[in-house]
MARDO-781009 format. One record per residue: residue in one letter; x, y, z of N, C-alpha, C in turn. Coordinates in steps of 0.05 Angstrom, whole numbers, plus 32768, in hexadecimal, padded with zeros to 4 digits. Layout:
# MARDO-781009
AXYZXYZXYZ;...
***
This chain:
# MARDO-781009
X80F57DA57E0480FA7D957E1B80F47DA57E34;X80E17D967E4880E37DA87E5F80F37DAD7E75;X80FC7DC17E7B81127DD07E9081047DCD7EA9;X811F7DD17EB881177DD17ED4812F7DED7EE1;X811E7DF27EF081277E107EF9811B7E0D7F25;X81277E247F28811D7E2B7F3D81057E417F46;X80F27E327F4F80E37E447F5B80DC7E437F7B;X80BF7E547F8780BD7E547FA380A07E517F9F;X80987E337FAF807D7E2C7FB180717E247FCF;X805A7E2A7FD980557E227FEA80457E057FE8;X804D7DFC7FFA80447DDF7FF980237DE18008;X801F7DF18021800D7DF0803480087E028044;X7FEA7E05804F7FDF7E2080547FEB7E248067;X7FF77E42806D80047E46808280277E478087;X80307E338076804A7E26807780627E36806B;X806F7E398079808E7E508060808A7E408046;X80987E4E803580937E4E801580B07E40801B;X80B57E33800280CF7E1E800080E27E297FE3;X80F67E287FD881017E207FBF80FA7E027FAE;X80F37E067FA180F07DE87F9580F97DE87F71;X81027DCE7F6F81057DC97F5180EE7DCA7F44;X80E27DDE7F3080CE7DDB7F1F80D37DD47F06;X80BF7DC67EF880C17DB77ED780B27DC87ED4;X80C07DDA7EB480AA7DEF7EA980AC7DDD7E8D;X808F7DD47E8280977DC37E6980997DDA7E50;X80A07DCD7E3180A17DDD7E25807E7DEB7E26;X80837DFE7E13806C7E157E05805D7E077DF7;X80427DFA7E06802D7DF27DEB80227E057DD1;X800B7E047DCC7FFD7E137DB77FED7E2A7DC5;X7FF57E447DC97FEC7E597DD07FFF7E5E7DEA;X80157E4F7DF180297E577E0980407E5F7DFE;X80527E687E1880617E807E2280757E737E2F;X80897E737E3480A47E6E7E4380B97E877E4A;X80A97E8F7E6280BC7EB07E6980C47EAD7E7B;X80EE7EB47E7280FE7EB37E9180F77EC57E9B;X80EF7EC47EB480EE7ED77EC180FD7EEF7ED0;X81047F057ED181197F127ED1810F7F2A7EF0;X80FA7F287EF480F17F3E7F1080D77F2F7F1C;X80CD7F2E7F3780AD7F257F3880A97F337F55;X80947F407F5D80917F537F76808C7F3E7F87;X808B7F447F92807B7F327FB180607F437FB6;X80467F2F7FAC802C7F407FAE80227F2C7FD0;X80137F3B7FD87FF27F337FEA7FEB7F217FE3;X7FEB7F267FCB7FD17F067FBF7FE97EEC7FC1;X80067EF17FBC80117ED47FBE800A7ECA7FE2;X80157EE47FF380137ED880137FF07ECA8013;X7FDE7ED780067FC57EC2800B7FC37EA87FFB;X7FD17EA97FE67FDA7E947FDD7FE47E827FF6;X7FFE7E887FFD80067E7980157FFD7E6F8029;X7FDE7E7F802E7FDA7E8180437FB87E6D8044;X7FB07E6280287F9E7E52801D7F827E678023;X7F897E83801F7F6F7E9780197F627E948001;X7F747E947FEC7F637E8D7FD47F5A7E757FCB;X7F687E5F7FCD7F637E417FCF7F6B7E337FD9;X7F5F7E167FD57F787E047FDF7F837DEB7FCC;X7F887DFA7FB57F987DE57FA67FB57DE37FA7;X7FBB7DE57FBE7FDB7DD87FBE7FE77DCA7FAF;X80017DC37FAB80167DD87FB580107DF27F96;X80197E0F7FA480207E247F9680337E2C7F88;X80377E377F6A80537E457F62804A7E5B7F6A;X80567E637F7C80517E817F85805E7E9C7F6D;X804A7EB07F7380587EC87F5C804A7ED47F49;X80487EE67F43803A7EEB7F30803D7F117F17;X804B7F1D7F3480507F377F2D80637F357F14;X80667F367EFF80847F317EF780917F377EDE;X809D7F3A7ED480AE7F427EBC80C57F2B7EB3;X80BF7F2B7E9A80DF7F197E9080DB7F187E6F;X80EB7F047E6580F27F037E4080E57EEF7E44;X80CF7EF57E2C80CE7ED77E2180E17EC37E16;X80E67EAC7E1780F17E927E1880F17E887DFD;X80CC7E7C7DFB80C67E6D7DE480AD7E727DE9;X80A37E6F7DD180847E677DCE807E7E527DBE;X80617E537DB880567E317DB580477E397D9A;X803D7E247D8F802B7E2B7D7080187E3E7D76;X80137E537D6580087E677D6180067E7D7D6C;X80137E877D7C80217E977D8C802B7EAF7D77;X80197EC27D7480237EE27D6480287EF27D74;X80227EF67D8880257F107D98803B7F157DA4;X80437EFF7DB480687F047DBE80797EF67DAB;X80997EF87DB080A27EE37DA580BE7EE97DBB;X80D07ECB7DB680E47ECC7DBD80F67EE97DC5;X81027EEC7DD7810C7F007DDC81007F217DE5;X80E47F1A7DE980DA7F347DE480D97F3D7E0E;X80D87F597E1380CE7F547E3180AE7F547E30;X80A77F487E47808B7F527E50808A7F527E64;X80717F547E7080707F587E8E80527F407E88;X80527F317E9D803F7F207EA480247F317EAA;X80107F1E7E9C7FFE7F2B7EAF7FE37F157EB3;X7FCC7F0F7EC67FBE7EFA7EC97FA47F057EC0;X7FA07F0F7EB37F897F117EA27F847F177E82;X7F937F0A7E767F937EFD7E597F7C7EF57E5A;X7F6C7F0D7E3F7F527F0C7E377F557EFC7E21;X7F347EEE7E227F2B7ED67E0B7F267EE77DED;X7F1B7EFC7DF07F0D7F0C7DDA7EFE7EFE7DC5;X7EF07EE97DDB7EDB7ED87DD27EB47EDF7DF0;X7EC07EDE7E067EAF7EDA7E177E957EF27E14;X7E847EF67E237E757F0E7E1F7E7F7F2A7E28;X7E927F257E3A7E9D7F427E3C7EA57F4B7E25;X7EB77F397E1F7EC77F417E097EBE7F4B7DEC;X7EA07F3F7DE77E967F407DC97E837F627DD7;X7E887F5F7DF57E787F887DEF7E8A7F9A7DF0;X7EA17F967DEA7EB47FA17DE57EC27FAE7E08;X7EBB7F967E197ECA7F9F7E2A7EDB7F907E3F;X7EEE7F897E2E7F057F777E307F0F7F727E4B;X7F127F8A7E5E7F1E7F8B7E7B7F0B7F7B7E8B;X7EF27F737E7E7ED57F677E907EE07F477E8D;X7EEA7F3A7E7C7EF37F247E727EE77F137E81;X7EDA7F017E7F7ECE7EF27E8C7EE17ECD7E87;X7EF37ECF7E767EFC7EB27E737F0F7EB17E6A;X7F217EC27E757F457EC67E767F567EAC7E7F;X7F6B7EA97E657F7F7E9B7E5D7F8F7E8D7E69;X7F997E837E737FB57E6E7E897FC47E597E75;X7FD37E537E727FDB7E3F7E6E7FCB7E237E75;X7FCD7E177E607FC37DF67E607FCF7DE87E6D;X7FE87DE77E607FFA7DCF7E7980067DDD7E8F;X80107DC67E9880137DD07EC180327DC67EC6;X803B7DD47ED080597DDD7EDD80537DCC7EF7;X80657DB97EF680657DAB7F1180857DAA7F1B;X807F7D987F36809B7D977F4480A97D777F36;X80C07D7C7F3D80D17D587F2C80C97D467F33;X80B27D497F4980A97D2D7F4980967D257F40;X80857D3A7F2D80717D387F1A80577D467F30;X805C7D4E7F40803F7D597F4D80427D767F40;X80267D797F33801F7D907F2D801B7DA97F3A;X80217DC67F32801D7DD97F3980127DED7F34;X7FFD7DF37F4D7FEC7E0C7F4B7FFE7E247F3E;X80037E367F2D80087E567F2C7FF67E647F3A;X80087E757F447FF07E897F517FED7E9D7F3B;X7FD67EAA7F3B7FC77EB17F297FD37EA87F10;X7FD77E927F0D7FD17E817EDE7FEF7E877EE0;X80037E977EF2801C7EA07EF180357E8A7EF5;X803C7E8C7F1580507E7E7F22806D7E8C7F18;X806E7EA17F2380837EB47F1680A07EB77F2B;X80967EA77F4280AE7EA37F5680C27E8D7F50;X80C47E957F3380D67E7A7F2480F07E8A7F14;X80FE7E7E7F1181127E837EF681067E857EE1;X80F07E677ED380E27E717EC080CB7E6B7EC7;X80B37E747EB580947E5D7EB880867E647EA0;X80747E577E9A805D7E4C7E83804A7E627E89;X80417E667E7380227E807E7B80187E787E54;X80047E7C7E637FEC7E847E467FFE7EA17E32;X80067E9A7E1880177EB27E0C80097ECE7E10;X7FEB7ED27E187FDD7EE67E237FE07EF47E36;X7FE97EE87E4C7FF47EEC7E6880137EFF7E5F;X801B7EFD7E4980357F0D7E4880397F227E30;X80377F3F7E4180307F517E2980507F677E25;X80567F697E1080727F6F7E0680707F8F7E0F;X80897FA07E1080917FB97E2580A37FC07E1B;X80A77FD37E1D80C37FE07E0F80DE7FD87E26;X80EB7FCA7E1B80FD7FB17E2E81157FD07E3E;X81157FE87E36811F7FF37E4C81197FFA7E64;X81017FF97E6C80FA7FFA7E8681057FE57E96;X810A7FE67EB081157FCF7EC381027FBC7EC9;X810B7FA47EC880F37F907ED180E87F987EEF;X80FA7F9C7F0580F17F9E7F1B80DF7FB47F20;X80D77FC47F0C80C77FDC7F1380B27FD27EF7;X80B27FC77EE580A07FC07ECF80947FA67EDB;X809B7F987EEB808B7F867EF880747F837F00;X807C7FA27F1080637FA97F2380477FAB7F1B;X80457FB57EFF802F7FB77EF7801E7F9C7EEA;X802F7F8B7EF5801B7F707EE980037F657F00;X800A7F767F117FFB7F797F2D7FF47F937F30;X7FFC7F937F527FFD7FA87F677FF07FCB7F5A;X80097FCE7F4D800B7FEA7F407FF87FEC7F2F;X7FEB7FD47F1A7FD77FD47F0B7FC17FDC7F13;X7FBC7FC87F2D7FA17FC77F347FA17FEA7F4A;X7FAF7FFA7F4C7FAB800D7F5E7FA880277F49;X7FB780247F2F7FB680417F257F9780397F0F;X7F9B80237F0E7F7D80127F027F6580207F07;X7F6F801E7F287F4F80227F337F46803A7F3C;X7F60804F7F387F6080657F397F4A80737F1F;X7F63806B7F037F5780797EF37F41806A7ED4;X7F3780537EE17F2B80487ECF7F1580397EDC;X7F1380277EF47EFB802B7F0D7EF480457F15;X7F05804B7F267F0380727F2A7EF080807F1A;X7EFF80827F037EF680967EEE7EFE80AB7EF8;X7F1C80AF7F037F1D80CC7F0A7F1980E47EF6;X7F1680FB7EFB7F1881157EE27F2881287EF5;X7F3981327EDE7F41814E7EED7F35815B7EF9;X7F3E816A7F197F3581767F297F19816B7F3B;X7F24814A7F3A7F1181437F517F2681447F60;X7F16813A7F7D7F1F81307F937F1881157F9C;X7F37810F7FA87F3780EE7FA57F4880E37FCA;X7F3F80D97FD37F4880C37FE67F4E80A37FE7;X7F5C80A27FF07F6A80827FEE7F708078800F;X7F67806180157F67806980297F748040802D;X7F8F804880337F9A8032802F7FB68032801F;X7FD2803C802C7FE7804B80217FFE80328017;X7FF5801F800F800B8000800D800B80097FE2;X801B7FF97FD980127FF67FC2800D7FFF7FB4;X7FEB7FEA7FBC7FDA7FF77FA27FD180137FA4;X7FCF80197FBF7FC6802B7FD07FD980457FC0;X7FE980467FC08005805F7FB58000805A7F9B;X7FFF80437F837FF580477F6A7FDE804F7F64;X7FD080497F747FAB805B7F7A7FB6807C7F7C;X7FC180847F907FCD809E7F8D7FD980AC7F76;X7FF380A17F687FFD80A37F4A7FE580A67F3C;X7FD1808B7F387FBE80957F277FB180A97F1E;X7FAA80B87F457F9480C57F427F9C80DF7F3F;X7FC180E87F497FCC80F97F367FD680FF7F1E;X7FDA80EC7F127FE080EC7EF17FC380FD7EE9;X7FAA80E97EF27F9380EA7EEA7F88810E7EE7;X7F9181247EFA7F8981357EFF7F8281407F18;X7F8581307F287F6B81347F437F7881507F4A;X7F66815C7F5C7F7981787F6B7F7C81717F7E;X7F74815E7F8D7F7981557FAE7F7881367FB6;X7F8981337FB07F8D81057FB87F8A810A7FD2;X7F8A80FA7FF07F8C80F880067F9180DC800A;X7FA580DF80137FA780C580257FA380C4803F;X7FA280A180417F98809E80607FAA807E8064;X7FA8808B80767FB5807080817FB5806F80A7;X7FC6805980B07FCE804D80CB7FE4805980CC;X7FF8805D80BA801F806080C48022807780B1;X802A808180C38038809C80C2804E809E80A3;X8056808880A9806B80818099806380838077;X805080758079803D8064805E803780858053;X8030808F8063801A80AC8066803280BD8050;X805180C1805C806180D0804E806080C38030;X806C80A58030806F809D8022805980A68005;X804180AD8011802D80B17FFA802B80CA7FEA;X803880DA7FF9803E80F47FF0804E80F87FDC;X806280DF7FDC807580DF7FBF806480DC7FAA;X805180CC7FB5804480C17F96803380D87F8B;X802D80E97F99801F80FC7F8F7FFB810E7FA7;X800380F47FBC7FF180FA7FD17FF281217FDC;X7FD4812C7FD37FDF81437FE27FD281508002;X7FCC813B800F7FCA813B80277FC8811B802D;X7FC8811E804F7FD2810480587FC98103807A;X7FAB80EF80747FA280ED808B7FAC80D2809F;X7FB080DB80BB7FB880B780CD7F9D80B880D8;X7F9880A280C97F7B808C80D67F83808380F8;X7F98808580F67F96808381157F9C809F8131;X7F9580AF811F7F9880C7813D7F7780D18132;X7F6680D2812A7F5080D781297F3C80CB8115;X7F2480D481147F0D80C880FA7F0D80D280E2;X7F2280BD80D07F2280C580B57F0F80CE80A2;X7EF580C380A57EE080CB80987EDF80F0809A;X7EE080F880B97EE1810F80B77EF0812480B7;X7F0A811780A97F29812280A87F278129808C;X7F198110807F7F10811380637F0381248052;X7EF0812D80627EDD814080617EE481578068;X7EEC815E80797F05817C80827F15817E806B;X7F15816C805A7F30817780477F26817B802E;X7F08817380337EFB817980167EDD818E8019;X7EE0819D80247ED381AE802F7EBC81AD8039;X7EBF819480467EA3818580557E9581778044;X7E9A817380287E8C8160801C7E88813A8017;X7EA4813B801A7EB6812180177EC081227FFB;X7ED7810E7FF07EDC810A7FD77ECC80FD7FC2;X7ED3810C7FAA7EC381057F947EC980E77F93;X7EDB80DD7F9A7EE780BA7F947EF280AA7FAC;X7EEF809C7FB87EF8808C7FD07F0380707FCE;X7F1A806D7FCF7F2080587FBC7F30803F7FD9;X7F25802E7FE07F2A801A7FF17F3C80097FE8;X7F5B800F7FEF7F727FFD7FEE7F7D7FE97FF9;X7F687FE180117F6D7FCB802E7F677FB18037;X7F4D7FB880247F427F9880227F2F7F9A8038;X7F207FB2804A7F177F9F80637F027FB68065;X7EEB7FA880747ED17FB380717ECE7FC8807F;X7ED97FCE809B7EDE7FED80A77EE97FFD8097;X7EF97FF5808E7F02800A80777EF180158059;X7EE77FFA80567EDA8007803A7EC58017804B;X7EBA8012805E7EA4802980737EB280418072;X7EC38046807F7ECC8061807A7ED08069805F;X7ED5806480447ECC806C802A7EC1806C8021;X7EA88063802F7E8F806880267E8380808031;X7E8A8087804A7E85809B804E7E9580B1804C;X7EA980AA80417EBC80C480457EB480D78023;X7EAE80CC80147E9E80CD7FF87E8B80EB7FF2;X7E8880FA7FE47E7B810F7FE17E5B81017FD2;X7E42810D7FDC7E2A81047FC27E3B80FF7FA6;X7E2480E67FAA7E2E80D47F8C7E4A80DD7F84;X7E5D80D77F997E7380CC7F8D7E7B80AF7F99;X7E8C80B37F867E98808A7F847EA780827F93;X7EAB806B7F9F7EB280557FB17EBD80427F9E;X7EDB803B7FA37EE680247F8C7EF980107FAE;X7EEE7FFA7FAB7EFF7FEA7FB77F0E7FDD7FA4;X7F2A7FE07FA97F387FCB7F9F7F557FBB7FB1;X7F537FBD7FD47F5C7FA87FE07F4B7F957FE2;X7F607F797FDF7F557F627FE07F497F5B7FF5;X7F387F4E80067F277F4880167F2D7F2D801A;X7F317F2680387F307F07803A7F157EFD8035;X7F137EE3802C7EF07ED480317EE17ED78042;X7EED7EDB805F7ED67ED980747EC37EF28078;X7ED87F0080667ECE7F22806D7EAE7F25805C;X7EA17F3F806C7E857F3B80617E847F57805A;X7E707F63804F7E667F7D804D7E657F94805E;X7E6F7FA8806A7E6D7FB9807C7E517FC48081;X7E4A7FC8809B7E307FCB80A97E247FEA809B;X7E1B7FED80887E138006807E7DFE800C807B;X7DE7801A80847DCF802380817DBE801D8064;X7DAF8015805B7DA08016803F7D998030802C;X7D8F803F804E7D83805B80417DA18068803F;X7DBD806F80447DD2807280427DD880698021;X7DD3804E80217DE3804880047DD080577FF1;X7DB380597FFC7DA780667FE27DA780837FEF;X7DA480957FFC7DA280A77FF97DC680BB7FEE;X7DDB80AA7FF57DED80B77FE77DEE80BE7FCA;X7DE880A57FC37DEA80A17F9B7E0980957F94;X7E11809F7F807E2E809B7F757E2D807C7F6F;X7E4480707F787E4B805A7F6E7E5B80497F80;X7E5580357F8A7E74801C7F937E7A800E7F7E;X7E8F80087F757E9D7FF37F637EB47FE57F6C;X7EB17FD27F6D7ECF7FBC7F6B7EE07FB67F51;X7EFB7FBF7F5C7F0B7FC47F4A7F1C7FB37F3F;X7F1E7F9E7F307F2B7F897F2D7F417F877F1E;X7F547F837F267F6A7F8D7F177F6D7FA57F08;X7F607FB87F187F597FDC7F0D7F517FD77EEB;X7F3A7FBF7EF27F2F7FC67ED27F3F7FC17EB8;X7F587FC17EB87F6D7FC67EAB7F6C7FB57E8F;X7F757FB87E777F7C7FA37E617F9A7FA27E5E;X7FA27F917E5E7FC27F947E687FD17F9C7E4B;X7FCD7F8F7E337FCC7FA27E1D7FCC7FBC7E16;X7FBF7FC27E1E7FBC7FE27E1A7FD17FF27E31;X7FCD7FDF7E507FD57FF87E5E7FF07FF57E66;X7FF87FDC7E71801B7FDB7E67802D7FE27E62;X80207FE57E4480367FF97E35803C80107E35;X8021801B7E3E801C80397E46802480447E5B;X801C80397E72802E80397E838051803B7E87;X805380297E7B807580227E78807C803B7E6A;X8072803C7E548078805D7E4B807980797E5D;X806380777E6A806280847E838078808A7E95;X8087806E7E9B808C80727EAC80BB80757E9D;X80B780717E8680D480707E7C80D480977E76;X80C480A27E7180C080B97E7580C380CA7E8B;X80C180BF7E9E80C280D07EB580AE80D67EC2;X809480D17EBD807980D97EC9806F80BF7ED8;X807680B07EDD806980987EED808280877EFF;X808180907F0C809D80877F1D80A1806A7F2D;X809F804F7F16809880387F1F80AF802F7F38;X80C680407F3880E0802D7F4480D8803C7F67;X80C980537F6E80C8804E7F8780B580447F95;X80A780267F83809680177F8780AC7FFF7F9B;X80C080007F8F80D67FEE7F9980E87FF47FA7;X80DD7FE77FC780E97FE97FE381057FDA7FE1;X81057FBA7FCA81247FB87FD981207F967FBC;X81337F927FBB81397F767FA7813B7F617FB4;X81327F4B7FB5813B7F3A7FB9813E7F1A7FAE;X814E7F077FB281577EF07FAD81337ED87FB4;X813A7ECC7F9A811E7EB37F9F811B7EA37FBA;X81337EA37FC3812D7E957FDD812A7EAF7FF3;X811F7EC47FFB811D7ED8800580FC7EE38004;X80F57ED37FFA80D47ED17FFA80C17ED58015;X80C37EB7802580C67EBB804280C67ED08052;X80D77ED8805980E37EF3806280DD7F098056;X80D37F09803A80BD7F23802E80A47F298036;X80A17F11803C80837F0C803E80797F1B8067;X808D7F1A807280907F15808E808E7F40808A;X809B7F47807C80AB7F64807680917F72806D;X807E7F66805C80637F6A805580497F73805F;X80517F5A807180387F5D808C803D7F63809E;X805A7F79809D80587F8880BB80577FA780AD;X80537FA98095805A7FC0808580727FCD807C;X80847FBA807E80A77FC5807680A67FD78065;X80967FC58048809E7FC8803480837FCE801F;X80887FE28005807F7FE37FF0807C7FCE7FE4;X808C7FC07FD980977FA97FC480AC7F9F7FCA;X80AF7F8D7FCE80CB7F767FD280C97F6E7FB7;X80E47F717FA980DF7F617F8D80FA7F507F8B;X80EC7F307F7E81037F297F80810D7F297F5B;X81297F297F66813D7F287F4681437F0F7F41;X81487F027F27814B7EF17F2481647EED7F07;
***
């Protein structure tokens, strides 16, 4: 029978996000029914809000998230009732061409749920990313939910169905870091600080951060940042380069989303080393003004990092191990908890830079 719960959807571009009654129906054949128990407040929901990624209104906003599975639907092996997972929006086919060259994170025709979660009056609802995790419960493709060793906290195992994924992702699997490179990040939010984590777990001898706020700047040092440039008292490119003995870093990894910036990591970069963007970029934005003979006479590599490459299978769990151990310190990803109707006001805390993660509990 289908339930109705509370979630937070936006109706319209621009518009505060609302509470509303959602119908989550049962679990078809290959679905998932997970209460939801933690969900971050990502970027991509405010562009959600904000009709950057589309405009199929109205939204279940959400997507970061952790909870038990509920129920599932015919043929469903992989989770079952009661188990935790952490959501995630790229449930591979392990049918498509990525997938048959054995490289699953490329997925070209990843999973969602069939049926659609609407409001009580029968209008259907977008999930943001295949998710809609700003709910009590919601529907996902049984793919989308990969099982975790249920002692970790949801509010810090959340993270990685996003944010945290796509930053230590792109660190060490776009990246390709190796011990005793040198690495810059240049962009201290987030993903930006799990880009950091990464690229110290990974080995580096020298992370650098960069940033605008002073603040952001300390903050990166926890994660493992071992210097810490402000983009705003001089030219990072060549702050960058001072710290790497005039060469630039072996890895330059763009956490911001915006084309001045990926310019400065492009240049801030040593010969043939790599350039990994992985902030999101609004649509209007275009390519940064860069020379030809520049892109070829450097060498190395740019790559876009998409959800840091990641198979959520494999890394998850690894992670979560990681981090119940003591070596990956997911909980000072999380600035502060909050209540489903407190969305709004996250979102406001976001875009002035309050906060790491607003997560709400549920």
């Amino acid at each position: 029978m289908a339930q109705e719960v509370r979630g937070v959807v936006a109706h319209a571009k621009g518009e505060p996000v609302s509470i509303e009654t959602i119908v989550v129906p049962d679990p078809g054949p290959g679905e998932a029914v997970v209460a939801v128990q933690a969900c971050g407040v990502c970027h991509t929901d405010l562009h959600y809000r904000e009709g950057a990624i589309n405009d199929d209104f109205p939204f279940l906003l959400g997507h970061e998230a952790a909870g038990r599975v509920e129920s599932v639907g015919a043929g469903v092996t992989g989770v079952q009732p009661g188990d935790f997972v952490i959501l995630n929006w790229r449930a591979v086919c392990g049918e498509c061409r990525a997938c048959r060259k054995g490289k699953p994170w490329y997925c070209f025709d990843t999973h969602n749920a069939t049926q659609k979660m609407s409001l009580s009056d029968g209008t259907e609802l977008s999930p943001a990313l295949g998710i809609g995790a700003f709910a009590e419960k919601t529907l996902v493709a049984a793919g989308q939910a990969t099982k975790v060793d249920d002692r970790a906290r949801p509010e810090a195992a959340g993270l990685l169905g996003c944010g945290v994924m796509a930053g230590y992702g792109a660190a060490t699997y776009t990246g390709g870091i190796e011990r005793g490179d040198t690495v810059a990040v240049f962009g201290c939010g987030g993903v930006g600080c799990a880009a950091i984590a990464g690229a110290s777990l990974a080995g580096a001898r020298k992370v650098i951060a960069v940033d605008l706020d002073p603040k952001k700047l300390e903050l990166a040092r926890t994660f493992g940042a071992t210097d810490a440039v402000d983009a705003s008292a001089g030219d990072p490119v060549e702050a960058v380069r001072a710290l790497t003995d005039g060469f630039g870093a072996d890895v330059c990894i763009e956490a911001v989303g915006h084309p001045e910036v990926l310019r400065q990591a492009f240049f801030a970069r040593d010969l043939a080393g790599t350039v990994v963007q992985v902030g999101v970029p609004n649509p209007t934005m275009t390519m940064p003004d860069i020379p030809m003979i520049e892109f070829f006479g450097r060498g190395g590599a740019l790559k876009p990092s998409w959800y840091g490459d990641c198979l959520p299978t494999r890394d998850f769990p690894m992670l979560i191990d990681l981090y119940l151990s003591g070596r990956f310190d997911l909980d000072a990803f999380v600035t502060e908890t909050i209540a489903l109707d407190e969305v709004e006001a996250a979102f406001h805390k976001m875009e002035r830079g309050e906060v790491l993660r607003s997560v709400v509990t549920i």
